[in-house]
C-alpha positions as CSV (number, residue, x, y, z in Angstrom):
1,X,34.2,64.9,7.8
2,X,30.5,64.3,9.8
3,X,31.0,61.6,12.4
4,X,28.7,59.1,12.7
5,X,26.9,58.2,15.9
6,X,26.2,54.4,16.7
7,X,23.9,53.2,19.0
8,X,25.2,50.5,21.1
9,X,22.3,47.8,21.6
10,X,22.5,45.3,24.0
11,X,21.9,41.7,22.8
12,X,20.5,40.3,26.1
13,X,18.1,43.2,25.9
14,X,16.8,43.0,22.7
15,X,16.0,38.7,23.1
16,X,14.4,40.0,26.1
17,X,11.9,42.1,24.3
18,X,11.4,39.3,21.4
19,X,10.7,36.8,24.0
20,X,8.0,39.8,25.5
21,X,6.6,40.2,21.9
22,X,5.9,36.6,21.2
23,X,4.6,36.3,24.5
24,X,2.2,38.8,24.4
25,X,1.1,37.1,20.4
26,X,0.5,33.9,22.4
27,X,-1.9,35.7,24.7
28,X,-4.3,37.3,22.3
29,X,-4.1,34.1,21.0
30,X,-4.8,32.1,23.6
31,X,-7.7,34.8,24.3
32,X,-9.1,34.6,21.2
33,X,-9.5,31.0,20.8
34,X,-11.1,31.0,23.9
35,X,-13.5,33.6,23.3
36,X,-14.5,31.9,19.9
37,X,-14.8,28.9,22.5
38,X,-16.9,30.8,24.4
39,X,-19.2,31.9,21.7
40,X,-19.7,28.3,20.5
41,X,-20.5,26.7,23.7
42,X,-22.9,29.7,24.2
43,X,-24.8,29.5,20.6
44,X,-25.3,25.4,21.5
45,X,-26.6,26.5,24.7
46,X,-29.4,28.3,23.3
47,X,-30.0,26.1,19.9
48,X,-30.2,23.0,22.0
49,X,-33.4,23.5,22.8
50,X,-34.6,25.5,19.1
51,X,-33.5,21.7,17.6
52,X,-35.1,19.5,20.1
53,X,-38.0,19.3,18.4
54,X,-41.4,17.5,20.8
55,X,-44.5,16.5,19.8
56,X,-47.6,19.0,20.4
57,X,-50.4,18.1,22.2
58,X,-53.9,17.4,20.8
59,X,-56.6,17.3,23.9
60,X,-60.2,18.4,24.8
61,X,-60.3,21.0,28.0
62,X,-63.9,21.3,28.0
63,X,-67.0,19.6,26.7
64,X,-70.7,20.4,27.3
65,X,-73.6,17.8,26.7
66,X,-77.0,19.4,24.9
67,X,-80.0,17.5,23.1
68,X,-79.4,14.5,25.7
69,X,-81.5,11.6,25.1
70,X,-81.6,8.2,26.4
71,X,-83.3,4.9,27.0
72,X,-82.9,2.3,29.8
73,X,-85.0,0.0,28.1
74,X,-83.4,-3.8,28.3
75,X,-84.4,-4.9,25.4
76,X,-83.4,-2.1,22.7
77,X,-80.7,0.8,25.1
78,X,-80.0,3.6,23.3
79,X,-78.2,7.2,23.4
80,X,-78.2,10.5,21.2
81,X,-76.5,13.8,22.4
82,X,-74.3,16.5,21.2
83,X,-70.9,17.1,22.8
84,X,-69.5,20.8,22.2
85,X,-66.2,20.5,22.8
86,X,-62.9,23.1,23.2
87,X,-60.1,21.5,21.8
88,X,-56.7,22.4,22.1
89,X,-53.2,22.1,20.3
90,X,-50.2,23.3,22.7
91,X,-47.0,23.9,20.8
92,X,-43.7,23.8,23.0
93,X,-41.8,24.4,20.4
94,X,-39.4,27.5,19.3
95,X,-40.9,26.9,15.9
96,X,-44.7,27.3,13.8
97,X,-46.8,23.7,13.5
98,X,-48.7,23.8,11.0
99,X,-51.2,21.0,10.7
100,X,-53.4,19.0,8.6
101,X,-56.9,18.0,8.0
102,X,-58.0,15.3,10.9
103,X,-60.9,13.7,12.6
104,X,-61.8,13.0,16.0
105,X,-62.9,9.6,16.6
106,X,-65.8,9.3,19.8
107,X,-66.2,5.5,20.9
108,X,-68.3,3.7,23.3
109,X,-66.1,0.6,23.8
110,X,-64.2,-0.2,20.7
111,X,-67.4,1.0,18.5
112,X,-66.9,4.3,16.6
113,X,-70.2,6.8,17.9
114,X,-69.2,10.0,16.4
115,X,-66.8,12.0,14.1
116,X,-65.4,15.5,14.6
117,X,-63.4,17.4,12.1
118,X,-60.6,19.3,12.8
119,X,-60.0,21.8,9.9
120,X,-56.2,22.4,8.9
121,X,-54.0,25.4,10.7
122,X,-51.5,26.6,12.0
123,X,-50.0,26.8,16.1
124,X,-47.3,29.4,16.8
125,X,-44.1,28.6,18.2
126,X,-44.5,28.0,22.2
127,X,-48.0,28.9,22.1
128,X,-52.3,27.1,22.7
129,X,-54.6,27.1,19.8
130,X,-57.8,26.2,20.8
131,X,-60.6,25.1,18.4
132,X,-64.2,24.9,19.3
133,X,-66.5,21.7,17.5
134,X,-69.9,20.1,17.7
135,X,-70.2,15.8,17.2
136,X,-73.4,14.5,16.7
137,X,-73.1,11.1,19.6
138,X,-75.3,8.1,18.7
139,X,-75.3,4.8,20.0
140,X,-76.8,3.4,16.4
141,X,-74.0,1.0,15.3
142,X,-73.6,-0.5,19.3
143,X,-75.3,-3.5,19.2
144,X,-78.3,-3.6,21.8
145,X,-76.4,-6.0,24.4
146,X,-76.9,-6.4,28.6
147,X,-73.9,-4.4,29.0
148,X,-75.5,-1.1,27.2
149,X,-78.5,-1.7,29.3
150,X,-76.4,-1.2,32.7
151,X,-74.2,1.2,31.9
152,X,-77.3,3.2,30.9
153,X,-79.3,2.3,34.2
154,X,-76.4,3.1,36.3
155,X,-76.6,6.8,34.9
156,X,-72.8,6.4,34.0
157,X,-71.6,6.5,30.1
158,X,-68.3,5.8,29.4
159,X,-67.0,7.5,25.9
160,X,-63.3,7.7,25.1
161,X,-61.7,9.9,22.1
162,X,-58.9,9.7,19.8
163,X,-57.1,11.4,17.1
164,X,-54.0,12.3,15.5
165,X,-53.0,15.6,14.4
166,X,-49.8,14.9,11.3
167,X,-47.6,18.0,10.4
168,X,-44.4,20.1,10.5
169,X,-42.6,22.5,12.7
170,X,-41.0,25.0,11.1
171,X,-37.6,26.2,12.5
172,X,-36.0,29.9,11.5
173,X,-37.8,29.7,8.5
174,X,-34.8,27.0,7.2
175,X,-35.5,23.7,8.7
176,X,-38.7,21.4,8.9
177,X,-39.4,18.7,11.3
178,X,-42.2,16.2,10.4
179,X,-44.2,15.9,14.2
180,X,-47.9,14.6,15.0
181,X,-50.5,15.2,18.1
182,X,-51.7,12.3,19.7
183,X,-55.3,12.5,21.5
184,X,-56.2,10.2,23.6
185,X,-59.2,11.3,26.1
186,X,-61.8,9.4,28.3
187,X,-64.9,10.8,29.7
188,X,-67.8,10.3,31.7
189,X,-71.3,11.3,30.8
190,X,-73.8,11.9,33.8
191,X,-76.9,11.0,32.2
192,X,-78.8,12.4,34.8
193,X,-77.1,15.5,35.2
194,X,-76.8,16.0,31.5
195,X,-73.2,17.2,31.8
196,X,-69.2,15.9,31.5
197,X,-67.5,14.2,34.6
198,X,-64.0,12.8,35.0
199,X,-62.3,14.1,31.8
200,X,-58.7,12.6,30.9
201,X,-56.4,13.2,28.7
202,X,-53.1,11.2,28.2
């Protein structure tokens, strides 16, 4: 008859190398989860700021003042000019704004004394569009008071300009965020220089 040959296997040992074996499962574990961790905490990091989603700004860099006229005259003061002006929409975002239709509102005091339009379009993400435009100024609907009269003598005109640009930035081509750009710009016009001074924008 064959004999059979039996290996003889330590109890002690083989525990030993269960214990080993689960061991070792725990610590891809334990590597895994933190690697998937890891991942996580980095994708935040770099979506945090893709989500924050800020407000563009609307302001005038530059104007230039042409077909200038003016009267000192106390009893009826009065202005005309043209004001070419660079405009500019800054876009901080990670994301397209695309905007709508506006006007630019030109006052002397609270009275409305011209109107620019500001035609539809589009501002790529973290990037400047800047849009040149021509407003007719005229001091037709301020009334003919003492404080026109000065302002006009002192060779100092004070204008300030508003508008509001409403529309959406579009993130990764899935999400849509509803923003608007606020201007709000004051000027001085040298009457007898015929040019800009002192331009602010908030």
């Amino acid at each position: 008859m064959m004999s059979r040959n039996y290996q003889y296997v330590d109890p002690m040992e083989q525990s030993a190398a269960e214990l080993h074996r689960k061991k070792r499962i725990k610590q891809t574990i334990a590597y895994l989860a933190a690697f998937m961790v890891f991942n996580i905490l980095f994708i935040t990091a770099i979506a945090l700021p893709v989500i924050h989603v800020k407000n563009p700004k609307f302001l005038i860099m530059a104007a230039e003042v042409e077909n200038l006229r003016y009267a000192p005259d106390t009893n009826s003061p009065s202005f005309n000019m043209e004001l070419h002006c660079e405009v500019s929409v800054k876009n901080t975002n990670f994301g397209q704004f695309r905007y709508e239709n506006s006007t630019v509102v030109f006052a002397y005091g609270n009275v409305t004394v011209g109107e620019a339009s500001v035609a539809e379009a589009g501002v790529g993400a973290r990037s400047t569009r800047e849009v040149n435009t021509t407003v007719k100024i005229s001091s037709d609907n301020v009334s003919r008071n003492l404080k026109l009269g000065n302002d006009i003598t002192s060779g100092m005109l004070s204008l300030n300009s508003y508008g509001r640009l409403n529309g959406k930035v579009h993130l990764m081509k899935v999400m849509e965020k509803r923003k608007s750009a606020q201007m709000n710009c004051a000027m001085k016009i040298n009457l007898a220089e015929g040019m800009i001074q002192d331009l602010k924008c908030n």
